[in-house]
PDB file of N, CA, C and O in Angstrom:
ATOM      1  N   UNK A   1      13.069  64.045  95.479  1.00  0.00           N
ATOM      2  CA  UNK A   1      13.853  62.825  95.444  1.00  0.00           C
ATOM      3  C   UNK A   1      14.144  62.425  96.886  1.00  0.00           C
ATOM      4  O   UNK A   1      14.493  63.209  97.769  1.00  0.00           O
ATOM      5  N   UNK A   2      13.951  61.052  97.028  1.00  0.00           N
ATOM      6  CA  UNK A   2      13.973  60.706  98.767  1.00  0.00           C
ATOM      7  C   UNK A   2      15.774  60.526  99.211  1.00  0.00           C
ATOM      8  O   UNK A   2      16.793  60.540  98.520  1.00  0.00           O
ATOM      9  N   UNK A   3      15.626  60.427 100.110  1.00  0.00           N
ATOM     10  CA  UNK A   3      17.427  59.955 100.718  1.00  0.00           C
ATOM     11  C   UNK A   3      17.796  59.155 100.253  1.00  0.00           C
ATOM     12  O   UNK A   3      18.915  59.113  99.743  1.00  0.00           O
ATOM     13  N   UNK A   4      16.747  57.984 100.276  1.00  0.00           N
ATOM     14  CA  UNK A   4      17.176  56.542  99.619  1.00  0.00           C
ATOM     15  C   UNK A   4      18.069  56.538  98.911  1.00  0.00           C
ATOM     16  O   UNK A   4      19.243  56.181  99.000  1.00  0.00           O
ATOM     17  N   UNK A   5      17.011  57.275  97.622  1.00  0.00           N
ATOM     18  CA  UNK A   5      17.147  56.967  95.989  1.00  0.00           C
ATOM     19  C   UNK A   5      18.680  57.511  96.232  1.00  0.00           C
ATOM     20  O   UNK A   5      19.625  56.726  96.147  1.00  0.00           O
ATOM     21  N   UNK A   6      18.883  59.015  96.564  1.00  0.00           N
ATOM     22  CA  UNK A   6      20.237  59.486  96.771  1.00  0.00           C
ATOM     23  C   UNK A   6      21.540  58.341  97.257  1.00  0.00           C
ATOM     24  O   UNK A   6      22.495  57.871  96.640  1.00  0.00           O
ATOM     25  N   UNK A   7      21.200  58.233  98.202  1.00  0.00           N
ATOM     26  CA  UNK A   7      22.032  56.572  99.124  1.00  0.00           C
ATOM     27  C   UNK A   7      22.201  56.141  98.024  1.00  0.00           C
ATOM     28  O   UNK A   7      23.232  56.429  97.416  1.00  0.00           O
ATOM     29  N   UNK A   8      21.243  55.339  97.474  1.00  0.00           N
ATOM     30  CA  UNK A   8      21.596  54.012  96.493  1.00  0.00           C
ATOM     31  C   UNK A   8      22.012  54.609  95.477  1.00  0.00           C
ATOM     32  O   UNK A   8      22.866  53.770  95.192  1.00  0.00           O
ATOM     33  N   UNK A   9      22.153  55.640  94.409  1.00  0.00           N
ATOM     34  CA  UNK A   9      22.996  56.247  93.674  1.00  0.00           C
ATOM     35  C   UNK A   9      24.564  55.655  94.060  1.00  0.00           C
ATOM     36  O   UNK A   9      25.183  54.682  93.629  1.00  0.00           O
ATOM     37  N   UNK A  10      24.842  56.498  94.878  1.00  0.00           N
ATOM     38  CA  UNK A  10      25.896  56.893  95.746  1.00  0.00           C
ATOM     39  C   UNK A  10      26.561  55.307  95.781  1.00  0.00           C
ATOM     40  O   UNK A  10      27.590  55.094  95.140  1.00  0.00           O
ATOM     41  N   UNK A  11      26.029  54.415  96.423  1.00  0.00           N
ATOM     42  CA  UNK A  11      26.142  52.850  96.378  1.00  0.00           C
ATOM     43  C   UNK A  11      26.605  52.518  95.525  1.00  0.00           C
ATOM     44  O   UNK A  11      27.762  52.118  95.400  1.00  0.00           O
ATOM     45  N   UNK A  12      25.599  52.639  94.572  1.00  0.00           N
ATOM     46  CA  UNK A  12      25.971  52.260  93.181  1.00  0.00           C
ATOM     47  C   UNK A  12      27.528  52.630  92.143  1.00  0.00           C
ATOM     48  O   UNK A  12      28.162  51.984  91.309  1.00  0.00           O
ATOM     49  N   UNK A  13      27.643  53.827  92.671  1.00  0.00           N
ATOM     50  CA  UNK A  13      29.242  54.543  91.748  1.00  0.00           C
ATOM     51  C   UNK A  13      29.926  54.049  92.836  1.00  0.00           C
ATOM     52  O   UNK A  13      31.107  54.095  92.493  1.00  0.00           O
ATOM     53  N   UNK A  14      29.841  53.480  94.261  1.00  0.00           N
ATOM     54  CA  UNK A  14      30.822  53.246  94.980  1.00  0.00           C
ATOM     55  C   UNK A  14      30.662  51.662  94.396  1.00  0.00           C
ATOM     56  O   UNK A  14      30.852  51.204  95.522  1.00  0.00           O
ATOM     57  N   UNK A  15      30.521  50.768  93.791  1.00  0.00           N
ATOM     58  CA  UNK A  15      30.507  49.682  93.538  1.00  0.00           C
ATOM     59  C   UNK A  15      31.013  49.598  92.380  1.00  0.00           C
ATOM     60  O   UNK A  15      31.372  48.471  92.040  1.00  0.00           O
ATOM     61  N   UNK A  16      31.197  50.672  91.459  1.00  0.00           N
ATOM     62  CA  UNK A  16      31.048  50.328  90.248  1.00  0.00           C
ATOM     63  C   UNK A  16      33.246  50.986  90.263  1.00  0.00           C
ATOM     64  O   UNK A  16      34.168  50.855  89.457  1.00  0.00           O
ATOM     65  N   UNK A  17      33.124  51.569  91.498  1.00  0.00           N
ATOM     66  CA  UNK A  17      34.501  52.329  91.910  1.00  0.00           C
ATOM     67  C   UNK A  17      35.233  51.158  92.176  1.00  0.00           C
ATOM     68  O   UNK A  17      36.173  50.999  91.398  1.00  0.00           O
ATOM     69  N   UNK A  18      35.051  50.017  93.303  1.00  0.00           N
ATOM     70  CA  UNK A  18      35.428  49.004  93.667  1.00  0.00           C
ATOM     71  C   UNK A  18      35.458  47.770  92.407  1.00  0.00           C
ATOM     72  O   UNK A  18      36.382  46.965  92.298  1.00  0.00           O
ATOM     73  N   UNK A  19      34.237  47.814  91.491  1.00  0.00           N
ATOM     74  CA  UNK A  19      34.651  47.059  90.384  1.00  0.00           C
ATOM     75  C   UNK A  19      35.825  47.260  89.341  1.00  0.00           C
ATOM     76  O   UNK A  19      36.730  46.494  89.009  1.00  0.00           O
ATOM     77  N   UNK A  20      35.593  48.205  89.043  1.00  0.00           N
ATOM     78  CA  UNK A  20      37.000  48.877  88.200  1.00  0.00           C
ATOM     79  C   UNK A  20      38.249  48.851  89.209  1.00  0.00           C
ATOM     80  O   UNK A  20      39.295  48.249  88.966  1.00  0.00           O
ATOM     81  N   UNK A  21      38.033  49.470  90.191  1.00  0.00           N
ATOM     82  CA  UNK A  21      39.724  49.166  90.907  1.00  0.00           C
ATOM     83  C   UNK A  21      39.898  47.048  90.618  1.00  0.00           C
ATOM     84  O   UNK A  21      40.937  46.629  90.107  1.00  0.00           O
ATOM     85  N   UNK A  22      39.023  46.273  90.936  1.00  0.00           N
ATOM     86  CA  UNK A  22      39.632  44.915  91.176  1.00  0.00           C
ATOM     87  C   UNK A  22      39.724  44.718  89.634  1.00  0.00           C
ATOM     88  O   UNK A  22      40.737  44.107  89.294  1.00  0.00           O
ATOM     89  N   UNK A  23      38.915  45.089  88.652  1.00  0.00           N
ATOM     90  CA  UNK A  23      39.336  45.034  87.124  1.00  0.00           C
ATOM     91  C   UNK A  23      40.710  45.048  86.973  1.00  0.00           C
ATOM     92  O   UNK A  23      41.474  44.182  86.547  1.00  0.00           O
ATOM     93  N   UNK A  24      40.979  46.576  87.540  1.00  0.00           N
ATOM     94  CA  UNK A  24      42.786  46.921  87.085  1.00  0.00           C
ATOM     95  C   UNK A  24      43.483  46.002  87.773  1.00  0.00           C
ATOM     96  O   UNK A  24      44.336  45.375  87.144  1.00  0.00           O
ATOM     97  N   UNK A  25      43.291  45.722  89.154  1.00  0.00           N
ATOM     98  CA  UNK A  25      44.192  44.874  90.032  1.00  0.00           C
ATOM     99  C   UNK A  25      44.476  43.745  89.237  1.00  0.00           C
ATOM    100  O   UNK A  25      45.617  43.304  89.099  1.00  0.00           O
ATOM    101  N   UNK A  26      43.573  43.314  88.763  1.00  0.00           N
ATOM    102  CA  UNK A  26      43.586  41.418  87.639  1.00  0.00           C
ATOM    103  C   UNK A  26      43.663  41.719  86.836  1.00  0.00           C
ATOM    104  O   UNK A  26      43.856  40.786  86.057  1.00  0.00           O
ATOM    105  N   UNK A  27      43.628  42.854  86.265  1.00  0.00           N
ATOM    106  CA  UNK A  27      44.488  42.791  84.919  1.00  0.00           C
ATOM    107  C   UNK A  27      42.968  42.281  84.291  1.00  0.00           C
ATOM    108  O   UNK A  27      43.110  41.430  83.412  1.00  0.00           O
ATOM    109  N   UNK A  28      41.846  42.570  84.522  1.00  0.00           N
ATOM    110  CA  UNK A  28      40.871  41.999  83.341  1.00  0.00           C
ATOM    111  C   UNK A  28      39.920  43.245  82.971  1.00  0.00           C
ATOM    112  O   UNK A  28      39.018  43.805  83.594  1.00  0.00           O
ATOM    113  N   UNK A  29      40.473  43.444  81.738  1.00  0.00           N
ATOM    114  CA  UNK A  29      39.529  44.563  81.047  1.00  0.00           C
ATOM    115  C   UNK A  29      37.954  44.930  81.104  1.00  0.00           C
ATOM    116  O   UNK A  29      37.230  45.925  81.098  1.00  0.00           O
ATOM    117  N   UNK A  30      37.880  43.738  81.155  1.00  0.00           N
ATOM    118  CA  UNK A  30      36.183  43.925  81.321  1.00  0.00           C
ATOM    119  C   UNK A  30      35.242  44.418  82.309  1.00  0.00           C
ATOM    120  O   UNK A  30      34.373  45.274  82.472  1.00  0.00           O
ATOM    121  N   UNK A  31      36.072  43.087  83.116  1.00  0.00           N
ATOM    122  CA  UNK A  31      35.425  44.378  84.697  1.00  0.00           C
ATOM    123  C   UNK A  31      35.710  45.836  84.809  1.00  0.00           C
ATOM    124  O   UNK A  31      34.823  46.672  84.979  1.00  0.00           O
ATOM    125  N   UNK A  32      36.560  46.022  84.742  1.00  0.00           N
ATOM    126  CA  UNK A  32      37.176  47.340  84.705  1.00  0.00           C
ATOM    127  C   UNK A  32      36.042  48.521  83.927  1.00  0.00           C
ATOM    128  O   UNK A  32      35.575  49.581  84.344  1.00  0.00           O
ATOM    129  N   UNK A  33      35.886  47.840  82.739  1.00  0.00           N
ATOM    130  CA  UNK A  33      34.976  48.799  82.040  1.00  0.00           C
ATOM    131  C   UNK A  33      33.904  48.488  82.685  1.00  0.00           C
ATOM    132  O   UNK A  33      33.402  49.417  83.317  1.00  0.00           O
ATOM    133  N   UNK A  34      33.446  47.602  82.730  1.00  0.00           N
ATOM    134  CA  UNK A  34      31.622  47.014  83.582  1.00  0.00           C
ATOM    135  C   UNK A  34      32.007  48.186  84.559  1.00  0.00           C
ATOM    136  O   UNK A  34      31.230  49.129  84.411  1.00  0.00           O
ATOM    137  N   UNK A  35      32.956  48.408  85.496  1.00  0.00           N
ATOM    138  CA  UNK A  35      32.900  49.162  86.705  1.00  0.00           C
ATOM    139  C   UNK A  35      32.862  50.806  86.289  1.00  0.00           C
ATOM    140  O   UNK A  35      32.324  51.628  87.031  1.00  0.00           O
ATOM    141  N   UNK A  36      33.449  51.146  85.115  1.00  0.00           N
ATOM    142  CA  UNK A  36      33.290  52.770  84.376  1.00  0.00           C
ATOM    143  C   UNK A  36      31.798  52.533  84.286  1.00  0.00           C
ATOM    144  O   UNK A  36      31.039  52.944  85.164  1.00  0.00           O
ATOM    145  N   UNK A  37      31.458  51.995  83.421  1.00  0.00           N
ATOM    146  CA  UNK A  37      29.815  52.022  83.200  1.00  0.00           C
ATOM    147  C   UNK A  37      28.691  52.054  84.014  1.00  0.00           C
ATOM    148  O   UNK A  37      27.565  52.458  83.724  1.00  0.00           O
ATOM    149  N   UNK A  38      29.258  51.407  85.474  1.00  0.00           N
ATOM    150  CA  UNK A  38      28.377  51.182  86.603  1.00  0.00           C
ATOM    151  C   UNK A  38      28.299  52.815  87.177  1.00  0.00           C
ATOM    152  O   UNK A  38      27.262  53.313  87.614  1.00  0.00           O
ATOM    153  N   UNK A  39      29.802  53.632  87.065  1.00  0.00           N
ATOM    154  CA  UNK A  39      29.846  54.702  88.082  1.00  0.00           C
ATOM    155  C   UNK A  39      29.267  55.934  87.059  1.00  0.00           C
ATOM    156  O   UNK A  39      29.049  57.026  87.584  1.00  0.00           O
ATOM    157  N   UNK A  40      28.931  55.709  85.107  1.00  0.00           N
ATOM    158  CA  UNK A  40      28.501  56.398  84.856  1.00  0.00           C
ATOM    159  C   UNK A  40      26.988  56.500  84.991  1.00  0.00           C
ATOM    160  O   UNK A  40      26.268  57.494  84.901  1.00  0.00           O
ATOM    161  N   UNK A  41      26.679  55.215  85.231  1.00  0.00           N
ATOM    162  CA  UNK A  41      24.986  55.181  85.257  1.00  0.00           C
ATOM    163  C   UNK A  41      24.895  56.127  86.209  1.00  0.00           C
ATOM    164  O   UNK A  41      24.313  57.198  86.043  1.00  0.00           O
ATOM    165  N   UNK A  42      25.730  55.612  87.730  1.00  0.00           N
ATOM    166  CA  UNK A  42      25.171  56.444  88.911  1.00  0.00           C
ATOM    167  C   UNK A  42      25.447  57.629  88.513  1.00  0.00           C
ATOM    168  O   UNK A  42      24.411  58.290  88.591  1.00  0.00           O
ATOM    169  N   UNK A  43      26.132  58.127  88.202  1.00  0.00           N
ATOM    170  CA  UNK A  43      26.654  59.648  87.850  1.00  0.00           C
ATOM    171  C   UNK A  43      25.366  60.345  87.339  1.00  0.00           C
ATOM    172  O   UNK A  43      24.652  61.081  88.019  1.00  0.00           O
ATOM    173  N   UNK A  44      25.174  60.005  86.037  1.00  0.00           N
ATOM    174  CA  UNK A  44      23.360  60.451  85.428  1.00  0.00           C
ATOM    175  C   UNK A  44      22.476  60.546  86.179  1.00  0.00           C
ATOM    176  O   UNK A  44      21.780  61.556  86.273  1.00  0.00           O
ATOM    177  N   UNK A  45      22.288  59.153  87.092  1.00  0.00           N
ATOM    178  CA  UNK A  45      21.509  59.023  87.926  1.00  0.00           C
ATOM    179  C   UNK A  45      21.381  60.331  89.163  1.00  0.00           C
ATOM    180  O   UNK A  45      20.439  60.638  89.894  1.00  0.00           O
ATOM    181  N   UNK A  46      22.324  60.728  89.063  1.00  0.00           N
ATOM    182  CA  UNK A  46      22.588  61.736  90.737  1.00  0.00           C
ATOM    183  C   UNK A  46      22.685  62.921  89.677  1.00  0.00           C
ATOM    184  O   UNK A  46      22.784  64.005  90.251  1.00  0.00           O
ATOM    185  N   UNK A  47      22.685  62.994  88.581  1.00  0.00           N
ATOM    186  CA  UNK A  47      22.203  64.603  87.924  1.00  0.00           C
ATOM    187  C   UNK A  47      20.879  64.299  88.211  1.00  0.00           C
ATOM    188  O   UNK A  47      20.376  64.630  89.285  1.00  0.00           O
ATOM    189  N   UNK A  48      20.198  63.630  87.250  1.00  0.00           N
ATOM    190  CA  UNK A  48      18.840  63.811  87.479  1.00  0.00           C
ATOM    191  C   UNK A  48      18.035  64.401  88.850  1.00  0.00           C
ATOM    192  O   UNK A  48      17.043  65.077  89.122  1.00  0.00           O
ATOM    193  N   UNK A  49      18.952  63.807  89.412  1.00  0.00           N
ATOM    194  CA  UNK A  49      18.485  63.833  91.260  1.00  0.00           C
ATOM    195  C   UNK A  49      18.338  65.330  91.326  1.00  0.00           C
ATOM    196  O   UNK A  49      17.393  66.058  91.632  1.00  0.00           O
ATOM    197  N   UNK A  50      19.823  65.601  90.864  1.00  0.00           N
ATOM    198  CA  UNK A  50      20.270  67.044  91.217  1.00  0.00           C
ATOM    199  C   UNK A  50      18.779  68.683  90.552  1.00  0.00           C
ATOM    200  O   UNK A  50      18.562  69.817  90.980  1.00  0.00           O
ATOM    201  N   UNK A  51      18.195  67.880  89.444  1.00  0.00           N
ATOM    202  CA  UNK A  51      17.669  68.359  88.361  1.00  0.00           C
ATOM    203  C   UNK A  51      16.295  68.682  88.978  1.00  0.00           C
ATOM    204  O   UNK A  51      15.728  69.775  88.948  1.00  0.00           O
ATOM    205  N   UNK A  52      15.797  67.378  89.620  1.00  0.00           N
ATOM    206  CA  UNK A  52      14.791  67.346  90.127  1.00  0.00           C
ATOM    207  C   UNK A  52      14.435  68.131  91.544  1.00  0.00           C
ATOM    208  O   UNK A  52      13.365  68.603  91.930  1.00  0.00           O
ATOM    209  N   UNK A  53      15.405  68.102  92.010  1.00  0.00           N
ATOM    210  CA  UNK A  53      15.998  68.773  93.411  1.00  0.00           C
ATOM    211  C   UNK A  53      15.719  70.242  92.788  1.00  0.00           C
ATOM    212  O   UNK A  53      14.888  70.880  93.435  1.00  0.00           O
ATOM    213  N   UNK A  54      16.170  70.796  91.835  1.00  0.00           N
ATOM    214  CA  UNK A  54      16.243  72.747  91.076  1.00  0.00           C
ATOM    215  C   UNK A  54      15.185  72.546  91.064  1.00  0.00           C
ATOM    216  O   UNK A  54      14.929  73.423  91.888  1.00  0.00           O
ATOM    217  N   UNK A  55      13.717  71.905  90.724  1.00  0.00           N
ATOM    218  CA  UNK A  55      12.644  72.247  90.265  1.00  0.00           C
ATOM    219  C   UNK A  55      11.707  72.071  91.320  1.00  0.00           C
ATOM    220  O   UNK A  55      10.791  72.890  91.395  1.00  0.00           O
ATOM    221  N   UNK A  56      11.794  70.885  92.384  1.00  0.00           N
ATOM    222  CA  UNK A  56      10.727  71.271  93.529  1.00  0.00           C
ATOM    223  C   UNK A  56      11.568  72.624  94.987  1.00  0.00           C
ATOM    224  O   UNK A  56      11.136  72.828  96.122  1.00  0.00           O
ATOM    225  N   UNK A  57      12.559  73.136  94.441  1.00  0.00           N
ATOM    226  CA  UNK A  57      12.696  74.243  95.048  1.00  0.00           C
ATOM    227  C   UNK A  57      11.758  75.753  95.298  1.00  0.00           C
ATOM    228  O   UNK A  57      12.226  76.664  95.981  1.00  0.00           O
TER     229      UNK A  57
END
């Protein structure tokens, strides 16, 4: 798995961190969840990483 892909993971749950915080700030549910959902994709996303990482060891 390259740095990138890692980086942009990482990006990604930090965006999805910043969406949910301005969700709660406004009081609008939706974003809020859009922003859980964003930081679980990355989350999966950076196991896999992690997964792939155990096997070309």
């Amino acid at each position: 798995m390259s740095i990138g892909d890692k980086a942009k993971h990482l990006a990604e749950e930090a965006a999805g961190k910043v969406k949910e915080a301005t969700g709660k700030a406004s009081d609008d549910e939706k974003l809020e969840a859009e922003g859980q959902a964003d930081q679980s994709k990355a989350n999966f996303k950076q196991a896999g990483d992690d997964v792939r990482d155990a096997f070309n060891k």
